[in-house]
C-alpha positions in Angstrom: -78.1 -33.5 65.6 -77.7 -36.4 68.5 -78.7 -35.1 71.6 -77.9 -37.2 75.2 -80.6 -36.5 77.9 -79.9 -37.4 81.8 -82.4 -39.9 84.0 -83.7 -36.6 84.9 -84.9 -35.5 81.6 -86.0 -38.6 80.3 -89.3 -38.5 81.7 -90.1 -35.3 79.3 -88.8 -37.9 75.8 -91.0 -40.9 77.0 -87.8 -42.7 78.3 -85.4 -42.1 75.4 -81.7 -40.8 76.3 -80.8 -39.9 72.7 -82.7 -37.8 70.9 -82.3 -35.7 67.8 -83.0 -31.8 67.8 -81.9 -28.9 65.1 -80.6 -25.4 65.6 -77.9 -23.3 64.7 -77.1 -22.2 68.2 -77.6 -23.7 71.9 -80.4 -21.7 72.4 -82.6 -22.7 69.1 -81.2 -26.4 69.9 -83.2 -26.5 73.2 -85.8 -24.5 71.5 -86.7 -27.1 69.0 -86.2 -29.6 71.5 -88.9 -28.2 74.1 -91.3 -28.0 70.8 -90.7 -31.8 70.6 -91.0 -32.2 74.0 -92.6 -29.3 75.9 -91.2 -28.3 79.9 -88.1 -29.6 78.8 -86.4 -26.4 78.0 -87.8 -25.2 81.7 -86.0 -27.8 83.7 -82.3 -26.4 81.7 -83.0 -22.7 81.6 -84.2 -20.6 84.4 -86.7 -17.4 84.2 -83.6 -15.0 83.3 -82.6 -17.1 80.0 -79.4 -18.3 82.2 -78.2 -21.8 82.5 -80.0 -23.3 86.1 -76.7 -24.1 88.1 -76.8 -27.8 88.6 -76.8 -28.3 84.5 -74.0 -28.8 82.3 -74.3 -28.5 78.5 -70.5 -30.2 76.3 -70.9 -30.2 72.5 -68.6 -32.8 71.0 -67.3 -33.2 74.8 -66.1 -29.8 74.9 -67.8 -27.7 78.0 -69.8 -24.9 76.5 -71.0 -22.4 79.1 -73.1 -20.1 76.7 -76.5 -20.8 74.4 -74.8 -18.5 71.8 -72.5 -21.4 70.9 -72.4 -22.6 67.2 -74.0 -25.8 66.4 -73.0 -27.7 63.1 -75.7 -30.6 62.1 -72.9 -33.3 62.8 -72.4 -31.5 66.6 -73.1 -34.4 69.7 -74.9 -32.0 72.5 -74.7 -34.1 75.8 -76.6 -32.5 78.7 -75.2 -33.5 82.3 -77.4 -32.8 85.3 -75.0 -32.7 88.5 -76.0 -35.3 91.5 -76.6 -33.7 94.9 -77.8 -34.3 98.2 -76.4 -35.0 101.5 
């Protein structure tokens, strides 16, 4: 399935902002993505398997807030890192 990477993240893909990953769930999703691009998974999920606070995961622009979340093959996974600073 399509998956949409912030600037952040890019770095990890070689520059790409659309990638494509499989998994029946959030969770194997990011899994197959950090074995196509390792330390990605690290800068989403913290030590405690928990969504880090600044990230936001929407599947077909719908905010999803667990990694438990069904994934069809067709699904559009867009990751949104939140700006901040002051």
């Amino acid at each position: 399935m399509k998956v949409l990477l912030p600037s952040p993240l890019v770095s990890y893909t070689s520059g790409k902002r659309e990638v494509e990953a499989s998994g029946a769930t959030l969770a194997e999703l990011l899994s197959d993505l950090d074995r196509q691009y390792p330390g990605i998974r690290f800068r989403v999920i913290d030590e405690q398997d928990a969504v880090r606070p600044h990230i936001r995961f929407f599947v077909n622009r719908s905010l999803v807030r667990s990694l438990g979340v069904a994934l069809a093959p067709e699904d559009e996974v867009l990751v949104v890192a939140a700006l901040s600073g002051g």
